[in-house]
C-alpha positions, 0 to 999 in steps of 0.5 A, a space after each residue: 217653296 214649302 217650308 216645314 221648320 222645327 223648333 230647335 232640338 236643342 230647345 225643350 219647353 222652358 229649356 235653355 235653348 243654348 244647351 249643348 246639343 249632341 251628335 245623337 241627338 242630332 241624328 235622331 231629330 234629323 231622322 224624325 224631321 225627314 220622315 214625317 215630311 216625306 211622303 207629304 205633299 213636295 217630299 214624297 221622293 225622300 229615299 233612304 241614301 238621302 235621309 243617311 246623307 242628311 243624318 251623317 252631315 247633322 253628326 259631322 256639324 255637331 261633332 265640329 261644334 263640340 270638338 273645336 267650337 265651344 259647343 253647340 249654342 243652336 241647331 235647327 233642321 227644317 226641310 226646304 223644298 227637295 232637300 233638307 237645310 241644317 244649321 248649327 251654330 257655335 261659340 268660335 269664330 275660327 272657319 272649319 278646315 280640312 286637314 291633310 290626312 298625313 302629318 309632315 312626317 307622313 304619318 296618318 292623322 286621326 280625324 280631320 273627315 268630317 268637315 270634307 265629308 259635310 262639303 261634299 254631301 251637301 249643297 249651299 255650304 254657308 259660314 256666318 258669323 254671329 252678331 253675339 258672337 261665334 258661328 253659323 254654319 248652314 247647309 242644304 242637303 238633298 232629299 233626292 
């Protein structure tokens, strides 16, 4: 299986690669990762729907991350065969969950999607944690 792995976005040269990373800045690493390996060699059947699956799972973890895990500590997109595999990792133990889309009441909450919205697009959910601490959550998303 060929591998095409990036350096983190959040990592620019001499950078603290514990920098928070930001949802756009996510989706425009996933976008570019994609689309330079497409059209090359195992990843010539990429399509758009994919590619925006991709870029909507990227936004959905890193969002999580900032919202209710201490911001991104690191965030890597390497495409893996026929799909593409993300990884980001923050500060907090606390699993992701999915949260009824009412309150006891019956009221509609706001949020609560995203971690849904990540397992059902993607493929090989992973949650690990991390030796220094925090979380790893890992995903394949397909690429076809």
């Amino acid at each position: 299986m060929k591998r095409h792995p990036t350096r983190p976005a959040v990592a620019q040269p001499g950078a603290d690669r514990h920098r928070p990373c930001q949802p756009a800045e996510a989706r425009r690493t996933v976008e570019r990762v994609v689309t330079e390996c497409c059209g090359t060699g195992d990843h010539a059947s990429c399509d758009a729907a994919a590619l925006s699956d991709a870029v909507l799972v990227a936004s959905e973890l890193t969002t999580n991350a900032i919202l209710h895990g201490g911001g991104v500590t690191d965030f890597r997109v390497d495409v893996v065969g026929p799909g593409v595999e993300l990884s980001v990792c923050d500060r907090s133990h606390d699993l992701p969950v999915a949260v009824p889309q009412t309150d006891p009441e019956g009221r509609r909450r706001v949020g609560g999607r995203g971690w849904p919205i990540v397992c059902r697009l993607a493929r090989d959910v992973r949650v690990a944690d991390l030796p220094s601490g925090g979380k790893c959550i890992t995903v394949v998303v397909p690429l076809s």
